[in-house]
Each structure stands twice: as C-alpha cells, then as structure tokens.
C-alpha positions, 0 to 999 in steps of 0.5 A: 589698203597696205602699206606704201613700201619704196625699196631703194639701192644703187643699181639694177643688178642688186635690185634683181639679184638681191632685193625680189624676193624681199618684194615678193614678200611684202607684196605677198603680204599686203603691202605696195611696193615700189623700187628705185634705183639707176636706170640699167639694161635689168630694169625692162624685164622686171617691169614687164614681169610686174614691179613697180620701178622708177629710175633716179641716178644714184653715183657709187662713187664719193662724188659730192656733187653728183650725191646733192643731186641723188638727194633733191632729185630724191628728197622730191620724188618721196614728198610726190610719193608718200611712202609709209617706209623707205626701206634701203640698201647698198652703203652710198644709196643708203647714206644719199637717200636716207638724207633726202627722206629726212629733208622729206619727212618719210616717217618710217626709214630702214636700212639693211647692211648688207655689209659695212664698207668699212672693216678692221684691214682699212688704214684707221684714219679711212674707217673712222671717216666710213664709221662716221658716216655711218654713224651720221646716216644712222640719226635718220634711221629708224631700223637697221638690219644687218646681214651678219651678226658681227655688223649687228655687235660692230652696229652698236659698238660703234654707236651706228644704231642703238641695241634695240632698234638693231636687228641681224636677219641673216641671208638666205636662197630659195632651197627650191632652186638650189636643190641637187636632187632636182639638178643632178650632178653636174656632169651635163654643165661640165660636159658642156664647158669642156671639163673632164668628168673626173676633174677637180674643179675649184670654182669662184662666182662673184664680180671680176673686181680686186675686193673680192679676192680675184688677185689672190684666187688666181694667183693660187690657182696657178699655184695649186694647179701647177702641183695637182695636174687634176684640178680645174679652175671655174670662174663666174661673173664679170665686171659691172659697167657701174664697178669702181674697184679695180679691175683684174683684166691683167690678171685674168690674162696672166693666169689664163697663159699659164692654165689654158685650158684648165681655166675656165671662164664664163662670164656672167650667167644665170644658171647659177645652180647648174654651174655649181653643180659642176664644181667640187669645191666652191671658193670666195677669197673677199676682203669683205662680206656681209652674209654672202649668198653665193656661199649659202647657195653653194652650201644648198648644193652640197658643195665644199666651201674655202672663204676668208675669215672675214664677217659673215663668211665666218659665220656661213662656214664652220671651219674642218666641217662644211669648209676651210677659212684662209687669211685675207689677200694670201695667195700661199694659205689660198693654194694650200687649201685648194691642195688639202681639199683636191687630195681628198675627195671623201673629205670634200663630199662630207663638207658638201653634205654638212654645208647642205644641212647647215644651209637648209636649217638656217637660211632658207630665204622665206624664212629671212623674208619673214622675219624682216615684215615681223620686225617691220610690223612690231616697230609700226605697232609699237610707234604708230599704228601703222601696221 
C-alpha cells in the first residue's frame, strides 16, 4: 500500500486551482491522497470527480481564537487519520495545521510557500512579526518547498528552514492547454467580448483585491488609454467571499466611467486559454508573488508580459525579452509601459514568442510535479524508510 498523503490549504478555490494536479501525481504514483481544507461552493465537483475531500474550517484571518479551534479540531482529525506526510499550503493554513500535526505526532510534515506573506515594502516591525512566525512554523517542518528561488535564499537567511532541508521547485501549467496552436488566436473570444479585431488589448486576470495591484492597473489604464485611442482593457477575476484584502469596487467604478466600453470585465472564469489568447499584452502589477502561474500561463500562450519587480515574477520575466518590470504601486511607470508596448506590436509578438520558449523549457507542470515526489522520496529514504 502507498503512502497515506493529506494535502491541506485554506479554501477550496487554491485547492482546485493550484494543488490537482500535485494530487494527480502522487495518486499517479502510488500514494492515497487525501485534501482538507474550508467547505465551498468548489468541493461538490471535485469530489464527484473522485478526490477525497474533507472539510475542516481554516480562518484566513489573524483571528486567534478561531486559529485554536482550526488546530484541536485538526490536531484530532490527523490522530483518526494517520497520515504518513502532511503536505500544506497557504501561509496562515500552514502555520495552524503544522501546530496541530506536532500536537498529533504526524511524522513527516511539508510546507510549500507559495509565496511568504511577508516582503521587503512592509513596515519593519510587521515583517519581523511575519518572519518570526514563519520561523516558529518552521520547528515543525520537515521540507520546505518554495516557489520562487529568492523565497528558498530569503528561507535560509532568515533561519525559516535549514539549507538542506530547503528546496525551490518552481511552478508550472499544463503546455497542453496553453497551447496556441491548439487555441488559435483569439479573434472568436474578442468577438464575443465585443472587442475590435484590431484593438490593443492589455489584459489582467487575478483577484479583484488592493495586493494584486488592481489600484495601480486601472489607474494606468485610464492613463494610457487616454494617449492611445487603440488600447482596451481586459480584466479577469473577481473578489473571493473568503478575500480580506481590500476590495476595489470604487475603483473599478471610476475606471469604468471613464473607459466605458474600452473596459472589459468578465469576472471569474474558466476558459482562461482562450481569454489570453485575446489579449496582446498580459499585465500583473502584485505587490507580492510567489511564482505566479497566471504569468507562466500567458508566457505558454506567446503573449507579452509587464509584472512588478517583485520575487518570483522577477524570475518568470526576463526584462527587454519576454517583458517589462515596473516598480510596485506606480501607476505613472504601469501606463508608460502599457504605451511602449501599444506602439510597438512587432516588439510585442517577439516578447510573446520568447516568453513562450522560455515557458515550455522551464515550467512545464509534470516536471514540477515531478521533482516535489523526487524529493519527498529522497527524504523518506534518507530518515525512514517510508518510501
């Protein structure tokens, strides 16, 4: 019999989005998988399409109390189950349940950052209090994987996880599904969506919440579209119930008056190929990242990419190549680079084309996949046996 896997995060929405086809994997090798995480509107129809899911409420808040609930209610949960390796995700799920399977005695314990909470633009009193957290978590951790090779260094500066037991893994998307040869070029999605055929489309898909820079994106959409009458803005996505950044409902109101039709929001949605297939230029202005996947994903479709010069964006954009980096929460240096790019479209293709090489030989998601059960084994090997 394989091994006995639970893999744990907050909410149902990172659970279907981020973590099947990690599942996929290790059911793929042998291993029984199991999945916690807050009841939602997603679990129904990933369990009827066969994984194991159980519910435990897991706050995204810093509500103390509420978090000593998650843990005895989890503590007891992993004593019934008996897991080989509990394998979590999302920074508050990871600090509650990693407590609860030390209180419960699991043997093997993971922790992959999908991104810290904390980053260098915090006041320096709320960094050390995240670092420190971070560093407490960390006594009860056997491997921690991070997205980003900068989370891996930062890991290990800060004394979070020793050298040796730190891994950075990456991120990567099916090449399968983001494949423009198979999806073609967009013209049916912008038909659709009301968008000329030779428009410019600048496109975001992310939360509708202040970290991911929607302030600054449509505060330099209204900008740039105001000096380039060919440029149309494309947004993506929509605020979670479980969201407690801020909202930018205001925001999207303002920017709404004054593009109109030019601006164009869809809301949450799941043919995300064809949606950036419609898109010229792909655009995440975050304040912070791990490895974002929405930009590996435009890299695979041949698309332009302008991020901040943040961790892990950093390293999935190669600057004057496959994109442009800005400076965090700066409208002015967003709308500049949203003009250099509209009015120059050869540019733009040859960015696309690169990001795409680029994508495909580093981060395809089997090979992620891959690499995370490699080290898994090679630690089980080294202390138990498990394996």
């Amino acid at each position: 019999m394989g091994l006995r896997v639970c893999q744990l995060c907050a909410v149902d929405f990172t659970l279907k989005h981020f973590l099947l086809p990690l599942i996929d994997g290790m059911q793929d090798h042998g291993w029984e998988v199991t999945s916690v995480c807050s009841d939602g509107p997603e679990i129904p129809g990933m369990r009827a399409k066969g994984y194991a899911i159980d519910t435990i409420p897991i706050a995204r808040s810093l509500n103390v109390f509420r978090h000593a609930v998650s843990v005895v209610r989890l503590a007891a949960y992993f004593r019934r189950q008996r897991f080989d390796i509990l394998h979590v995700h999302t920074p508050v799920a990871a600090l509650v349940a990693r407590v609860a399977a030390f209180v419960a005695r699991v043997p093997v314990v993971i922790y992959t950052a999908h991104g810290f909470y904390f980053h260098d633009e915090m006041p320096a009193w709320k960094r050390r209090l995240f670092v420190s957290l971070e560093r407490f978590a960390g006594r009860f951790t056997d491997l921690l994987f991070t997205q980003s090779a900068e989370d891996a260094e930062t890991a290990v500066q800060e004394g979070i996880s020793p050298a040796a037991e730190t891994l950075a893994i990456g991120n990567g998307v099916d090449a399968r599904r983001f494949d423009p040869a198979v999806i073609g070029n967009g013209g049916a999605m912008r038909q659709a969506l009301g968008i000329a055929g030779d428009a410019f489309v600048i496109g975001i898909i992310a939360r509708q919440v202040i970290e991911k820079g929607i302030m600054e994106f449509l505060e330099a959409a209204v900008e740039a579209a105001g000096n380039h009458p060919e440029i149309v803005i494309l947004m993506v996505g929509e605020r979670l119930a479980s969201d407690h950044a801020g909202d930018v409902e205001s925001e999207l109101e303002r920017a709404g008056a004054a593009l109109g039709k030019r601006l164009v929001a869809t809301g949450a949605r799941k043919d995300i190929p064809e949606l950036l297939a419609a898109m010229d230029v792909f655009c995440l202005p975050s304040w912070r990242e791990g490895m974002p996947r929405t930009i590996i994903e435009a890299m695979m479709m041949g698309k332009a990419v302008i991020a901040t010069d943040i961790r892990g964006s950093r390293e999935e954009v190669v600057p004057g190549e496959t994109g442009l980096l800005v400076p965090t929460r700066s409208p002015k240096a967003l709308a500049e680079a949203f003009l250099a790019l509209a009015g120059d479209r050869g540019k733009v293709a040859a960015m696309g084309a690169r990001g795409r090489e680029r994508a495909m030989a580093l981060y395809d998601e089997a090979q992620v996949v891959a690499l995370q059960i490699r080290r898994i084994e090679q630690f089980l090997t080294k202390t138990n046996g498990l394996a």
